[in-house]
C-alpha positions in Angstrom: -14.9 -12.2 -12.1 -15.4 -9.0 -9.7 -12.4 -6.8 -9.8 -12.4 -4.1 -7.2 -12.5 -0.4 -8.1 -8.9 0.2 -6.5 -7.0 -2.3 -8.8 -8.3 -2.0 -12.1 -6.5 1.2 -13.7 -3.4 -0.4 -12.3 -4.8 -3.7 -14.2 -5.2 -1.5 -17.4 -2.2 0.3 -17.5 -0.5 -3.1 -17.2 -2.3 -4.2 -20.2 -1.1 -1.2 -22.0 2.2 -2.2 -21.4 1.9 -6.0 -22.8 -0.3 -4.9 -25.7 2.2 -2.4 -26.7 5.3 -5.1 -26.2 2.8 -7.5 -28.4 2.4 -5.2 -30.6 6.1 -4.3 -30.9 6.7 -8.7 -31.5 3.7 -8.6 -33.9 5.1 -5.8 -36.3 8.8 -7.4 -36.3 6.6 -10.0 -37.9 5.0 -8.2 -40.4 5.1 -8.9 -44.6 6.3 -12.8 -42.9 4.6 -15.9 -43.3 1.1 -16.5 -40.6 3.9 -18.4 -38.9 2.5 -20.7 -35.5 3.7 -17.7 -33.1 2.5 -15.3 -34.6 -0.9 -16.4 -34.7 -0.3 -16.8 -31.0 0.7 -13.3 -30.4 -1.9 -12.0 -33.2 -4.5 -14.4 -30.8 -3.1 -12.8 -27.5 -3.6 -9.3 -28.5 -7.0 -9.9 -29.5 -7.4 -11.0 -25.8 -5.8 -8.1 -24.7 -7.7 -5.7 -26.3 -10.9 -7.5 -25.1 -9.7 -7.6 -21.5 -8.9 -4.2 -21.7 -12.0 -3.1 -23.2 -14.2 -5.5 -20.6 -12.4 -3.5 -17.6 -12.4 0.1 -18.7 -16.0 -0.3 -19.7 -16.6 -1.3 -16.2 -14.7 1.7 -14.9 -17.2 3.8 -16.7 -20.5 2.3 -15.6 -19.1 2.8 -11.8 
């Protein structure tokens, strides 16, 4: 997937807000049971991370 130049720190600032709100779910969680949801969220912030890392490795190469 090409994502122009103009639209991806906007794209990574708006994954900085959803891993930090994911991160704020995932630590209400913490010391509980690997509970269903929270391997969903632990699973979604893995994503995250890689999305994130996938686009502002790209911002550097250009």
């Amino acid at each position: 997937m090409e994502i122009p130049d103009k639209y991806k720190s906007v794209i990574v600032e708006a994954l900085e807000d959803l891993l930090y709100k994911v991160s704020l779910d995932l630590a209400k969680m913490k010391g509980s049971p690997l509970t269903t949801d929270r391997k969903r969220l632990t699973k979604k912030q893995r994503q995250i991370e890689e999305l994130q890392h996938r686009i502002t490795s790209d911002m550097v190469k250009s």
